[in-house]
C-alpha positions, -999 to +999 in steps of 0.1 A: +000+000+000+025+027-006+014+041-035-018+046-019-013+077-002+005+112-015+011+137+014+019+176+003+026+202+026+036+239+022+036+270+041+017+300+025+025+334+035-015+347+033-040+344+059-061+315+064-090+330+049-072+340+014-059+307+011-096+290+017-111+313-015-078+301-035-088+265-031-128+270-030-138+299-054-138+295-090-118+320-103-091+310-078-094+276-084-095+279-124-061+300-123-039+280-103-051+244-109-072+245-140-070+263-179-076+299-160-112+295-167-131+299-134-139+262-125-178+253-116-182+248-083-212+243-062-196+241-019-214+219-007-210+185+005-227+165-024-218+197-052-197+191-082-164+213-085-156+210-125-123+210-127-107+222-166-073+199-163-073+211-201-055+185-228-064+159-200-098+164-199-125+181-177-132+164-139-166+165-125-155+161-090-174+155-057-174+173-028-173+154+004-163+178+030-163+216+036-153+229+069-142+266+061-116+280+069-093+244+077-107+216+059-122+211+021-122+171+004-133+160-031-133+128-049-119+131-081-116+106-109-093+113-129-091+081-148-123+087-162-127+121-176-165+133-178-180+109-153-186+124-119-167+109-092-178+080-067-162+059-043-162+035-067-139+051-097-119+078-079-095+090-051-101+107-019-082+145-023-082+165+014-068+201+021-062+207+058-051+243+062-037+258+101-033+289+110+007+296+117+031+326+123+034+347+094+004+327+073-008+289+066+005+258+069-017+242+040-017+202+039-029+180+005-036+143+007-046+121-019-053+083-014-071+056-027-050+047-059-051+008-044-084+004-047-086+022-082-086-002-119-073+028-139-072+018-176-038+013-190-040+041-216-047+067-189-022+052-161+007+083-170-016+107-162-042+094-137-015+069-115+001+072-082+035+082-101+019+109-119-003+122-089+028+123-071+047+139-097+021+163-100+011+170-067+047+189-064+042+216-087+005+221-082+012+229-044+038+249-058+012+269-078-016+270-048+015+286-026+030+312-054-006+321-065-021+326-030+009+348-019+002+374-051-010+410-037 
């Protein structure tokens, strides 16, 4: 089971409450993780957040959790571009944010890739390896784009 889980963690220098709207609202969330569209998103446990991942297709995902301003979960598939997520044909992504000296300590976790048949033809950009990969430099993006004036 370890490539089950992919752990991310960052500190933002932005209050708690601008780093919530960068993850939640859609033009926030269209600029640093999507095309730069603003994304669809209806909060609320049971909305869809569309998510634009452009030549990779767009991700009806499913809210699970929202807890403003620490805690925000969706299930995304993203082996299976178009279909809205489930428990069934996606994985489990959680931000935890904490309030910290100076800004936020922002936490992403994605797991359930064990569980998940991803075809083969979409494995290098729906697999562990490539979450992982990606998770780096879309952190990266959260962190640099929620610390703009």
């Amino acid at each position: 089971m370890g490539n089950d889980r992919i752990e991310r963690d960052t500190f933002v220098q932005a209050p708690i409450e601008r780093v919530w709207a960068v993850i939640t609202e859609p033009g926030h969330v269209g600029a640093w993780f999507g095309t730069g569209e603003p994304a669809e998103i209806d909060l609320r446990p049971g909305g869809i957040m569309r998510l634009d991942h452009g030549e990779y297709g767009v991700f009806p995902t499913l809210i699970v959790a929202v807890d403003a301003p620490r805690y925000f979960s969706y299930r995304w598939a993203s082996a299976f571009p178009g279909e809205v997520a489930s428990e069934d044909n996606a994985t489990l992504v959680e931000f935890f944010l904490e309030p910290e000296a100076g800004g936020t300590r922002v936490r992403v976790v994605e797991t359930g890739f064990a569980a998940l048949t991803i075809p083969a033809e979409r494995e290098s950009t729906a697999g562990f390896d490539s979450h992982d990969e990606g998770w780096r430099g879309m952190v990266e993006n959260l962190r640099e784009y929620a610390e703009k004036p």
